[in-house]
C-alpha positions as CSV (number, residue, x, y, z in Angstrom):
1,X,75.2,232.1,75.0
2,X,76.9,231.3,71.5
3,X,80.2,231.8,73.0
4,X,79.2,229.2,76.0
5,X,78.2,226.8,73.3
6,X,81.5,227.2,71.1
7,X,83.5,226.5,74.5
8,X,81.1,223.6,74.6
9,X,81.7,222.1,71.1
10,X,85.7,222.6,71.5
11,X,85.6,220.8,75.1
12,X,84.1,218.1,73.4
13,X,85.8,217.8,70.5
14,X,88.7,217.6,72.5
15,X,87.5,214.6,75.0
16,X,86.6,212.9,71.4
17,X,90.1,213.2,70.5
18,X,91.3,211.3,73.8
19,X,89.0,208.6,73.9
20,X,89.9,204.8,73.7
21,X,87.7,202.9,71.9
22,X,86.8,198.6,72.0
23,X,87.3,196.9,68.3
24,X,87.7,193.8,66.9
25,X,91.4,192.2,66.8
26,X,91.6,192.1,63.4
27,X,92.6,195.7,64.1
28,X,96.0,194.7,64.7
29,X,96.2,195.1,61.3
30,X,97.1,198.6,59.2
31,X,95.1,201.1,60.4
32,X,92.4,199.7,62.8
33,X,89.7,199.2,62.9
34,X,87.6,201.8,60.7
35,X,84.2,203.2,61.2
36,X,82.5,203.2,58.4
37,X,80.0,205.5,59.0
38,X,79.4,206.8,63.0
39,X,76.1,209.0,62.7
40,X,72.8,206.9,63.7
41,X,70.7,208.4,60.8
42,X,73.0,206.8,58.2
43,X,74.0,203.5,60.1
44,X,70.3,202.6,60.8
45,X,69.5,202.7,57.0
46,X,72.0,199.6,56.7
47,X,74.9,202.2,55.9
48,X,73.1,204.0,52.4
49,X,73.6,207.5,52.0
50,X,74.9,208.2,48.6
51,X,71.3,208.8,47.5
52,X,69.5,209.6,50.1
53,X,68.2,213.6,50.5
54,X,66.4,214.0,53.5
55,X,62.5,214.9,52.9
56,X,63.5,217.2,56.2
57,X,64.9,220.7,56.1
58,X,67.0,219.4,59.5
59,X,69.4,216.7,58.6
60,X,72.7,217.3,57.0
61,X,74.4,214.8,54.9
62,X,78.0,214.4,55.5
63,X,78.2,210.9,53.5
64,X,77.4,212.8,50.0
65,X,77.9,216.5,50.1
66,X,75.8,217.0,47.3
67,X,72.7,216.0,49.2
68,X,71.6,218.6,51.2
69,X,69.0,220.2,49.1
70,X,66.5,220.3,51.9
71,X,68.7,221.4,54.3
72,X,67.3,224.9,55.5
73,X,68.3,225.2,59.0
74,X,71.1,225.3,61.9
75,X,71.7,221.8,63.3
76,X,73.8,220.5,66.0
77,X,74.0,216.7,66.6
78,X,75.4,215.0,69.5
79,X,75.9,211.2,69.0
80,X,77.2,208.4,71.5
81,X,78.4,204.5,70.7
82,X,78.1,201.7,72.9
83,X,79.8,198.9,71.4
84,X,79.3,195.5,72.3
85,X,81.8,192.6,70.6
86,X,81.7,188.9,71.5
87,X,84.9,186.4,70.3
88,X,85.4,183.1,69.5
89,X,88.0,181.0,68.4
90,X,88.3,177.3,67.8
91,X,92.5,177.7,69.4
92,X,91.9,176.5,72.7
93,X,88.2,176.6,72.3
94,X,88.8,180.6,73.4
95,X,85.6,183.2,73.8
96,X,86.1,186.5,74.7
97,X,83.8,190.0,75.0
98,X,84.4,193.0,74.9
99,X,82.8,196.3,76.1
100,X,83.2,200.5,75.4
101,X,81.2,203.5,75.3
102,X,82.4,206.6,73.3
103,X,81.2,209.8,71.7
104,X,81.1,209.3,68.3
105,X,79.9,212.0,66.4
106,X,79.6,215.9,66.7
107,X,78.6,218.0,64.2
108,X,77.0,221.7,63.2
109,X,75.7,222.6,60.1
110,X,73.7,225.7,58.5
111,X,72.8,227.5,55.6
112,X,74.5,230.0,54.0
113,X,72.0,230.7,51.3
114,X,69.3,229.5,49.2
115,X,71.7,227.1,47.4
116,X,74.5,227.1,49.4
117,X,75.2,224.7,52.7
118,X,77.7,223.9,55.1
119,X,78.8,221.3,57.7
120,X,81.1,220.6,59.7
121,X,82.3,217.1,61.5
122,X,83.9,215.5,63.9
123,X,84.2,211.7,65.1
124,X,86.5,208.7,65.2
125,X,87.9,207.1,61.8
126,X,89.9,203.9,63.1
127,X,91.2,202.8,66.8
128,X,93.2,199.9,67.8
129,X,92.8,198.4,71.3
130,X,93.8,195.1,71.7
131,X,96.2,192.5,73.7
132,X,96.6,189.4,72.9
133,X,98.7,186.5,74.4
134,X,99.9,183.6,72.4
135,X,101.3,180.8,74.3
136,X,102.6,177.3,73.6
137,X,104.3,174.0,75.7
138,X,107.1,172.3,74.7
139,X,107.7,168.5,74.9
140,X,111.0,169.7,76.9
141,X,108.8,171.9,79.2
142,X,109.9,175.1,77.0
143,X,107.3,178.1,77.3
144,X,107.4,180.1,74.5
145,X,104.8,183.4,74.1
146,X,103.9,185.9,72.2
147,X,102.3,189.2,73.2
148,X,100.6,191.6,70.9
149,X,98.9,194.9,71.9
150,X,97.7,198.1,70.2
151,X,96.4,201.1,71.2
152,X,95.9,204.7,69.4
153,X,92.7,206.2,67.7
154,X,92.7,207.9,64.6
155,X,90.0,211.1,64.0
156,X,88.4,212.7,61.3
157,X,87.5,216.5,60.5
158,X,85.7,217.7,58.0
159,X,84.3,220.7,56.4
160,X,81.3,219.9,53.7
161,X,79.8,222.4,51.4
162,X,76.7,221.6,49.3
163,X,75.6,224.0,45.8
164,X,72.0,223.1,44.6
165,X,72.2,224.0,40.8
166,X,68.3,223.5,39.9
167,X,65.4,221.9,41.4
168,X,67.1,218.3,39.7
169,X,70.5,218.8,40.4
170,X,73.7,219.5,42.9
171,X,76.8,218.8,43.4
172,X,79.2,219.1,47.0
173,X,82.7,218.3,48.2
174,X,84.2,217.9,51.7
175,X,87.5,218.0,52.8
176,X,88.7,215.7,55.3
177,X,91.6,215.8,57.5
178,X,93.4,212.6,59.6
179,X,94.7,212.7,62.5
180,X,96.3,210.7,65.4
181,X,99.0,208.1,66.7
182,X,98.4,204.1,66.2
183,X,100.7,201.9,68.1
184,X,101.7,198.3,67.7
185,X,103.7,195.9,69.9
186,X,104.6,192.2,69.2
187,X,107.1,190.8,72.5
188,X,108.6,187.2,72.0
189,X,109.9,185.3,75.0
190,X,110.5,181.9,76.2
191,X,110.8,180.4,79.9
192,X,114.2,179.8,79.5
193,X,115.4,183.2,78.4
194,X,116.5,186.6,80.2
195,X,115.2,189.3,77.5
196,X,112.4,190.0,75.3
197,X,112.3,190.3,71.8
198,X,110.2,193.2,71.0
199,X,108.6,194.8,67.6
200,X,107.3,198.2,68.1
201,X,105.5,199.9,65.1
202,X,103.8,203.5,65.6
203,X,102.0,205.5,62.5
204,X,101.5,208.9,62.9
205,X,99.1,210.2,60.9
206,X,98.4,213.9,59.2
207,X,96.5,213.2,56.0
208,X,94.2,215.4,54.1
209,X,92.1,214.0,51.2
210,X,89.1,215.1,49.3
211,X,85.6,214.1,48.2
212,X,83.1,215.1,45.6
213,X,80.0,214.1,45.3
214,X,76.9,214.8,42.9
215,X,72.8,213.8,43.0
216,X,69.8,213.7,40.9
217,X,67.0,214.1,42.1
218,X,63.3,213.6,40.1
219,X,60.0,214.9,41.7
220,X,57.3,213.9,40.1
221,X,54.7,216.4,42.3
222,X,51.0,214.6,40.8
223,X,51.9,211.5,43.0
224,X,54.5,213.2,45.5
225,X,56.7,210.1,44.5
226,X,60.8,210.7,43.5
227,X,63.6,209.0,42.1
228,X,66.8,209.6,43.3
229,X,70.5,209.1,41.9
230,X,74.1,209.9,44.0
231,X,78.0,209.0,43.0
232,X,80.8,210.3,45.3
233,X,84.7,209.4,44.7
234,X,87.2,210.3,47.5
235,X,91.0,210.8,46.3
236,X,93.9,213.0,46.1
237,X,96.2,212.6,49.4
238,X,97.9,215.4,50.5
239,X,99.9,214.3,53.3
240,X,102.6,211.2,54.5
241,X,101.7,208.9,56.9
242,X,105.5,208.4,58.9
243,X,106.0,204.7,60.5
244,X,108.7,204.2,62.8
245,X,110.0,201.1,63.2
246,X,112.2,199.3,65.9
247,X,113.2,196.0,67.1
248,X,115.0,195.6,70.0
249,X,115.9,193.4,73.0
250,X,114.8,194.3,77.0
251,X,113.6,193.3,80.3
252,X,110.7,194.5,82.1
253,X,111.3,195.9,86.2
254,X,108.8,197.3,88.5
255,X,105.7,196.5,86.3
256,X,106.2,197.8,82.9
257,X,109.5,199.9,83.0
258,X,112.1,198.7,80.0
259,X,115.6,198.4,81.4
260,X,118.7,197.2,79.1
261,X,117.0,198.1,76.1
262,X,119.3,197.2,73.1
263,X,118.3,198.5,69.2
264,X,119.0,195.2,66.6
265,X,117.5,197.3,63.9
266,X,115.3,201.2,64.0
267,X,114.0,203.0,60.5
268,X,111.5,205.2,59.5
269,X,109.2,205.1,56.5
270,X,106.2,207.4,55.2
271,X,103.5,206.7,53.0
272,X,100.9,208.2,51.0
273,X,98.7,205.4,50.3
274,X,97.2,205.4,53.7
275,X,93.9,206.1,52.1
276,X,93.5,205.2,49.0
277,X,90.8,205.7,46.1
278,X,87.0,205.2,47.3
279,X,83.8,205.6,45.4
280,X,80.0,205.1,45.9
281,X,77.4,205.1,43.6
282,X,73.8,204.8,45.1
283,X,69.9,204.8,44.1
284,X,66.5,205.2,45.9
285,X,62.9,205.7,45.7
286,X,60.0,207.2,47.3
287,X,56.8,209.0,48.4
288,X,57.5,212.7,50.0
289,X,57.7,212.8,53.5
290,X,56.2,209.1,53.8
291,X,58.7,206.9,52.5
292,X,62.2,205.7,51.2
293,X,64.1,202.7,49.9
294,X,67.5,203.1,48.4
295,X,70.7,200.9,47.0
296,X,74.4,201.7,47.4
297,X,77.4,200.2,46.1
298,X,80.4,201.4,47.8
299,X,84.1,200.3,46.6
300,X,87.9,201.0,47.9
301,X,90.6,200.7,46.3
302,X,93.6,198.3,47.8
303,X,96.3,199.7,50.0
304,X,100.2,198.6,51.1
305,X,100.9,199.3,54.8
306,X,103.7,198.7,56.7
307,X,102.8,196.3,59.9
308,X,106.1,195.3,62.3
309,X,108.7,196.0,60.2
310,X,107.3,194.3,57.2
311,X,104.5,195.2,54.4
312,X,101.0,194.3,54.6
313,X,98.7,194.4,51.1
314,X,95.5,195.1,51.5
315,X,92.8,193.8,48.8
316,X,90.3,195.4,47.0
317,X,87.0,195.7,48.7
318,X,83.3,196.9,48.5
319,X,80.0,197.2,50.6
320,X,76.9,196.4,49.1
321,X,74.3,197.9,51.3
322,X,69.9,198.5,51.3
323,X,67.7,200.4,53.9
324,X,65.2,203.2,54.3
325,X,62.9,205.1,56.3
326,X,59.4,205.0,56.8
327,X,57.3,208.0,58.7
328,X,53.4,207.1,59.4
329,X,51.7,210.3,59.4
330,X,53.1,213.3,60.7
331,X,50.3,215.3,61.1
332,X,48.1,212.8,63.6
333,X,48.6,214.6,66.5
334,X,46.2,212.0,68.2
335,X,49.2,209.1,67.6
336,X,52.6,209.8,68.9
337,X,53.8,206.7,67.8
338,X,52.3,207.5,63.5
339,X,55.0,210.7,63.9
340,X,57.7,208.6,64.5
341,X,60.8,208.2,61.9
342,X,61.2,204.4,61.7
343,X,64.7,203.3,60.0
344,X,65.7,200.1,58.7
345,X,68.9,198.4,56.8
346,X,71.3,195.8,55.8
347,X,74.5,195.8,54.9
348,X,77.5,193.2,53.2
349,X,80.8,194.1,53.6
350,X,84.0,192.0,51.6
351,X,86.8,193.1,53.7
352,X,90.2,193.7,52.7
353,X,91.5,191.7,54.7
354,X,92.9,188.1,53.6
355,X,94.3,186.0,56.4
356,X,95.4,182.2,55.5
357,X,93.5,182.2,52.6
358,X,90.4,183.3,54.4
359,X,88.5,186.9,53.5
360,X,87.5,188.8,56.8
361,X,84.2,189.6,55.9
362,X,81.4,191.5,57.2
363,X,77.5,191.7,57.5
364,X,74.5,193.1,59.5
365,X,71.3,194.2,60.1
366,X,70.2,197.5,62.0
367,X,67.2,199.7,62.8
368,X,66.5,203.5,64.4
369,X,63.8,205.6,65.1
370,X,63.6,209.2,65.4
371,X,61.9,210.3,67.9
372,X,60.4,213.9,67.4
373,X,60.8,216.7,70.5
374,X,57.3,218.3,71.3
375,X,57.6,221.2,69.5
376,X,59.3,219.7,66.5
377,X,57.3,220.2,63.6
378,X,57.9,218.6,59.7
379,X,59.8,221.8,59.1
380,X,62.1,221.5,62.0
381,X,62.3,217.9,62.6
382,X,64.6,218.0,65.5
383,X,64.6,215.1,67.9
384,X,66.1,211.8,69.7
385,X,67.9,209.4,67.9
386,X,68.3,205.8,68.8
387,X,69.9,203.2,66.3
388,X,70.9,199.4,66.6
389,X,73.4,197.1,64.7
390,X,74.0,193.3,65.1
391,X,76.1,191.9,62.9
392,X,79.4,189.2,62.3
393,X,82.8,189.7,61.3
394,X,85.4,186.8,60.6
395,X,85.3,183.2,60.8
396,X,86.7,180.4,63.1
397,X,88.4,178.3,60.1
398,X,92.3,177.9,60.3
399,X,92.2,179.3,63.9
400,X,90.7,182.6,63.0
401,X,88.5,184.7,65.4
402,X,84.6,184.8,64.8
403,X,83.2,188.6,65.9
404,X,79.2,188.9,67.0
405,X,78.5,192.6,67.7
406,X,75.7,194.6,69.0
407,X,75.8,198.4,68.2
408,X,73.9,200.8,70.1
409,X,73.9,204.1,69.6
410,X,71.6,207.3,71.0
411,X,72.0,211.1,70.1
412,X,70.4,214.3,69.7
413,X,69.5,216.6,66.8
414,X,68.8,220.2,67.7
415,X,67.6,222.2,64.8
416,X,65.9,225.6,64.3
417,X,66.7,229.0,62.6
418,X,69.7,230.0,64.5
419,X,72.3,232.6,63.8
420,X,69.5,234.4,61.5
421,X,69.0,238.3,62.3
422,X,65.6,238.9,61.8
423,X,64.3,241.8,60.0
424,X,61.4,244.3,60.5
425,X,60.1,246.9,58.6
């Protein structure tokens, strides 16, 4: 049986790895466009989970390492992303939608003692997947385009460990390793001419980085009500990120088949800013297995990436984001519906992204429930989890593109005391 579900978790892991995901075309820029967080406990909370320790011994906090007090059991989630984006741009009065459905998060985590826990993750960092067609009509008649596509997704692994140090305090890290090919293409043509002008970027990427995180946590156990405190700083890159770089001259034959390809210019960079300095700082409050509210303040440090040949600077940027949880009354058997998880957040994101003058900015709202299996109890809160974002990236001024979304997401958390030889006397 354990071996079955290893081949399982590998299988899947691999079809993650192969998967081509919708975003928005502001992805055509550095990296993609990046997930900021893919598991529906943390997304439906508006994104928070600096200070957030879960009241339940089932859920594992990847976000901050060091909150994972409570964790006491084996979990595996399962997590799926339907993505739904809607364009518009004033150019040519232009809409345009766009449509995917991916696995987006796998994960397994356990105890190893008392005060020690571990996880390990798996999902999507950043994809591009875009093509876009640019086209304008001379007075003479002259047709002259421009074509820009992208394709490539980058993934995340990582390996969390959490150390409770006293019934107030613990600290965590997690390591996470980068991985992937991203691909960009910008072909120039006109009517009247017999090649086309292309710009091929690809970045592969193999970077390891590191982050540490810490929590305080205050119980005051007359009124069952606690105060809560998180930081987490990510840093140190090990690894280069290599761009090649070539522009060249061609024609097209039998579909998409290059013939009479000719270099004008080819080099190869690398790069260790891919990911630069991030940090988080969060705070919360609540009644014990009733309630929570928390605050986070997340910030990332700018970054220079080279995009067609040419360098791109990326600003400074932060997420300011609020949400929480709210669970009825667990123990009315009589009421499904009062042993329900009910989620809630909001989130404001300043991009880092500055295009014509214009920040590419980002906000939403979302919601998720968890909905408890029939034998899950408040010790082993394993169920299904459903979570929704809407939300708006962008603008329409100066020709820019104006993104609607609508997030859905759905996945499974199976916990119990696996793994754990039991002992008789």
């Amino acid at each position: 049986m354990k071996k079955i579900f290893v081949l399982s978790f590998i299988s899947v892991g691999y079809f993650l790895n192969a998967q081509s995901l919708s975003n928005s075309p502001y992805a055509t820029y550095g990296i993609g466009d990046v997930k900021y967080d893919n598991t529906i406990e943390t997304t439906s909370m508006g994104g928070i989970s600096t200070a957030f320790i879960s009241d339940f011994t089932s859920n594992f906090n990847f976000g901050n390492p060091a909150n994972n007090s409570n964790f006491d059991l084996t979990s595996i989630k399962l997590e799926a992303t339907n993505e739904n984006n809607y364009f518009k741009t004033d150019y040519n009065n232009t809409k345009s939608t766009k449509h995917s459905t991916y696995l987006s998060n796998i994960s397994l985590a356990f105890p190893i003692s008392s005060k020690i826990k571990m996880g390990l993750l798996y999902q999507p960092y950043s994809s591009k997947s875009y093509d876009i067609i640019n086209s304008e009509t001379l007075a003479d008649g002259t047709v002259y385009g421009n074509r820009f596509t992208g394709s490539g997704t980058l993934n995340t692994a990582q390996l969390a460990l959490s150390y409770k140090i006293n019934s107030e305090f613990a600290v965590g890290a997690r390591a996470n390793l980068y991985f992937g090919s991203l691909y960009d293409t910008n072909e120039f043509t006109t009517s009247t001419a017999e090649l086309i002008n292309g710009y091929e970027t690809k970045n592969k990427i193999k970077n390891l980085n590191f982050t540490l995180g810490t929590s305080y946590q205050k119980l005051n156990t007359s009124t069952d009500r606690k105060f809560t405190l998180g930081a987490t700083a990510t840093f140190g890159n090990t690894s280069d990120m290599s761009t090649e770089y070539l522009n060249s001259t061609y024609y097209y034959s039998n579909g998409e088949v290059k013939e009479g390809q000719t270099t004008i210019e080819s080099k190869t960079t690398s790069s260790k800013n891919l990911l630069p300095l991030q940090a988080s700082f969060g705070a919360g409050y609540g009644s014990e297995n009733q309630w929570f509210v928390s605050a986070q303040l997340d910030y990332k440090k700018g970054e220079t990436i080279s995009y067609f040949g040419n360098t791109f600077d990326f600003k400074d940027s932060y997420r300011v984001s609020a949400g929480g949880w709210y669970l009825p009354n667990y123990n009315n058997f009589r009421s499904y519906f009062s042993r329900i998880v009910y989620r809630y957040g909001a989130f404001y994101e300043k991009g880092n992204l500055e295009i014509a003058g214009n920040n590419i900015n980002k906000f939403g709202v979302s919601a998720g429930v968890m909905l408890p299996f029939k034998t899950s109890s408040i010790t082993r809160m394993s169920g299904l989890e459903i979570g929704v974002e809407l939300g708006k990236r962008g603008t329409v001024k100066d020709n820019l593109i104006n993104q609607n979304f609508i997030n859905l997401r759905v996945g499974f958390n199976f916990a119990d005391r696996w793994f754990r030889k039991s002992l008789y006397n």
